[in-house]
N, C-alpha and C positions, 0 to 999 in steps of 0.2 A: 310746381315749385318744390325743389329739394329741403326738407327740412334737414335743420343742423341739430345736433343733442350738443349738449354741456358737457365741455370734457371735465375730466376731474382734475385739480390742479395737481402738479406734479414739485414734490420736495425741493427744493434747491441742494439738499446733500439731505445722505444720509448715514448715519453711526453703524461702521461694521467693529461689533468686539470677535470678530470670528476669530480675531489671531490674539487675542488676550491673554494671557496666560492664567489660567483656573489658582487659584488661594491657597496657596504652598499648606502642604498637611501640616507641618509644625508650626503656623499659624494655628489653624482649626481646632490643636492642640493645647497651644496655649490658650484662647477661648474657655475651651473646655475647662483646663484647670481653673483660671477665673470664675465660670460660674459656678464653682463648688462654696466659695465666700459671699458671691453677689446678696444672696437673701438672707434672712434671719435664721432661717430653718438651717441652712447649709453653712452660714458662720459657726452656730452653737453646734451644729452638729463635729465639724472639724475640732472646735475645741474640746468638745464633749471625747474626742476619742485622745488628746494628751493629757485631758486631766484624769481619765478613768484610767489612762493606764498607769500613770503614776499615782492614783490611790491605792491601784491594785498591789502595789511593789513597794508602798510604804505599809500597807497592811499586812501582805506575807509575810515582809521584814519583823514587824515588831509582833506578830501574832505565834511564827515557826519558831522551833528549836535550831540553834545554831547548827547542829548537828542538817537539817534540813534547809541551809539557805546556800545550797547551790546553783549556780550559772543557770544549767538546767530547769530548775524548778522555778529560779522564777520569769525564766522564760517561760512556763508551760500559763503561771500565775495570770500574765499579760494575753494569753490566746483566748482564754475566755471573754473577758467585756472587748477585742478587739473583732472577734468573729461574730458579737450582738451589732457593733455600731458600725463599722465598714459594709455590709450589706447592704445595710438601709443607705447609708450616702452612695454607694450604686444604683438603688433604684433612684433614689432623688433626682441623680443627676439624670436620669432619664423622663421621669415623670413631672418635674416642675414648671419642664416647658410645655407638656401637653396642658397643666390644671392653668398655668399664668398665659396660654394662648401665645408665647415667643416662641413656636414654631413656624410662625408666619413669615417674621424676618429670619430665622433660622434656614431654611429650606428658601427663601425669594435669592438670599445670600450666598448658600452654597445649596443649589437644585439637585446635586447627586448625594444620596438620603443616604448610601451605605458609606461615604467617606467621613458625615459629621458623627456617623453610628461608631467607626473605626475610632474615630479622633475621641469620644467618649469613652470607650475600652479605655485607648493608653493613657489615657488621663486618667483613669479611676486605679487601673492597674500603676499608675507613678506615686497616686495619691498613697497606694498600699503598699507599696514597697516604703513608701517616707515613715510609714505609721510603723515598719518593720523597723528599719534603723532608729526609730524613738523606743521600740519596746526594746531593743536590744540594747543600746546604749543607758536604758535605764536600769536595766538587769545586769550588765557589767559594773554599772557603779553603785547596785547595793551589794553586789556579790563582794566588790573590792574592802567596800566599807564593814562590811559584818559578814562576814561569808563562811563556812567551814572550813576547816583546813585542807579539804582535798575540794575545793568547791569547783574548782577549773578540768575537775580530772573526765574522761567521755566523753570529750565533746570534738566534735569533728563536724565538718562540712555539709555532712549529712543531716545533723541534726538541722544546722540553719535552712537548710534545701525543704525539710518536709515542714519547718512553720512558718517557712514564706509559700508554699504550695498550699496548705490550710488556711490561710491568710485570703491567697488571691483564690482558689478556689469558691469561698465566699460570697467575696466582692463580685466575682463573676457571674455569681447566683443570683445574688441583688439585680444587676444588672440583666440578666436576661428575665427574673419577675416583672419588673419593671417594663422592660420591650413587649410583655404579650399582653398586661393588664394596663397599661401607661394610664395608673392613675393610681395616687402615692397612698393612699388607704389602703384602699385591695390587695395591692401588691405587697407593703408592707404586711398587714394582717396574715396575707396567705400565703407569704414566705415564712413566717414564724407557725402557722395554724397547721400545712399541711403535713411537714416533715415533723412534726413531733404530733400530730397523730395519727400518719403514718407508724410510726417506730412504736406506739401504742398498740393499735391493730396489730404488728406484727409481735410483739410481744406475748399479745393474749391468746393468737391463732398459731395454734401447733404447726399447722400447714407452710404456714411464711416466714416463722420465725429460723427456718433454715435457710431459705432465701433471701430473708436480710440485710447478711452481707452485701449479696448481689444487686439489692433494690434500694435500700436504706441510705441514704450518705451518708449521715450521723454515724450509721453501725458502721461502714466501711472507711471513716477518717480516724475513727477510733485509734489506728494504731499510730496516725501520725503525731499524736502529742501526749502519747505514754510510755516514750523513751526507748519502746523496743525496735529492733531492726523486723523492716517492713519483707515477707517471703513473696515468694512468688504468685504466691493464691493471693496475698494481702493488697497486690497492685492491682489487679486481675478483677478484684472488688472494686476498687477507687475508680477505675475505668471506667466499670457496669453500672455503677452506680450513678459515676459524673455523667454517662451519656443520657442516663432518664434523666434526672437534676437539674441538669447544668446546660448543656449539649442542646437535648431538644427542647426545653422553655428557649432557649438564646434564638435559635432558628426559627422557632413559629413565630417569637417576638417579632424577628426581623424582617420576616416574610408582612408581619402585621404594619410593622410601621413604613414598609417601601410602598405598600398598597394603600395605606391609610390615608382619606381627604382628610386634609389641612382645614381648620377651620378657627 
């Protein structure tokens, strides 16, 4: 007697998305700018960077000598509380979703890890550029209102070039702390902790403080928001510096998060 086995039932159809077309990047884009407001932490945060900067710019205002309220200056005013707060909404956006666990539909939604990494870049790098246009639109309209009489005079292209480069430089730092620590404590704390005592160390060690330039970011941003024209050694720093910094945290970040189990 021939026995028969149980065949296994077979579909009546079945869903091919082979030919789908993948989540247009400026979708994944917009996304991304959306959840820079989604939480509390990341509403206050965006707010926290238009109201600091215009404290900053009503303070210089009524605190400087007319003689010192130029274009210039208080553009220079606004680089400080924007290069504390824009960092940290870089790493956010990258750490919120690993602490809140929405990597899961994150990554189930869009499966290739390095295009939702891309689309968080130009999102945070658009987010910086807006926070540009508000420092600077707010710097043109104290300058107009109370300004010195030469208050417009030195200003050229260049200057705007090197505080939107100190700007997103930053944000880019945020953002790659953020991709190698993806948890918003850490990465915050040891974005602030490491480079200023780094620049400690090298201040107190005869050995590195000549090397500085070349290691330091801090030492080697220096020249972009103290008004002088940057030489050739002075770029040559920014480089050396951005590739330990900036450069390689971004890349082992990203090596960590294309490898990293979802959980």
């Amino acid at each position: 007697m021939t026995a028969t086995s149980a065949s296994t039932p077979t579909p009546e159809f079945t869903l091919d998305v082979s030919g789908t077309p993948r989540t247009p990047f400026t979708r994944l884009v917009k996304v991304e700018l959306r959840k820079m407001g989604d939480t509390r932490a990341g509403f206050w945060l965006l707010l926290a960077v238009a109201l600091v900067t215009l404290a900053i710019v009503v303070i210089f205002f009524l605190a400087s000598d007319e003689v010192d309220r130029t274009f210039i200056n208080f553009m220079g005013a606004t680089a400080t509380p924007q290069s504390f707060v824009l960092p940290v909404l870089g790493i956010l956006l990258v750490t919120s979703e690993w602490g809140q666990r929405t990597t899961l539909t994150t990554f189930a939604l869009e499966p290739h890890r390095g295009r939702v990494i891309a689309a968080k870049v130009v999102a945070a790098l658009l987010f910086g550029l807006g926070a540009i246009v508000v420092a600077v639109a707010l710097a043109a309209l104290a300058t107009a209102v109370g300004g010195a009489p030469d208050a417009w005079e030195n200003i050229g292209p260049d200057d705007f070039g090197k505080f939107a480069l100190l700007q997103v430089s930053g944000i880019l730092q945020g953002l790659a702390f953020g991709l190698i620590f993806l948890n918003s404590a850490a990465a915050i704390v040891l974005y602030f902790v490491l480079p200023t005592a780094f620049s400690i160390v090298a201040s107190l060690w005869g050995a590195l403080r000549d090397a500085a330039p070349w290691v330091d970011l801090g030492t080697a941003s220096t020249p972009l928001f103290s008004g002088t024209d940057l030489s050739g050694e002075d770029w040559w720093h920014l480089a050396s510096a951005s590739m330990i910094w900036i450069v390689l945290p971004f890349l082992l970040g990203l090596v960590r998060v294309l490898r990293a189990e979802v959980k």
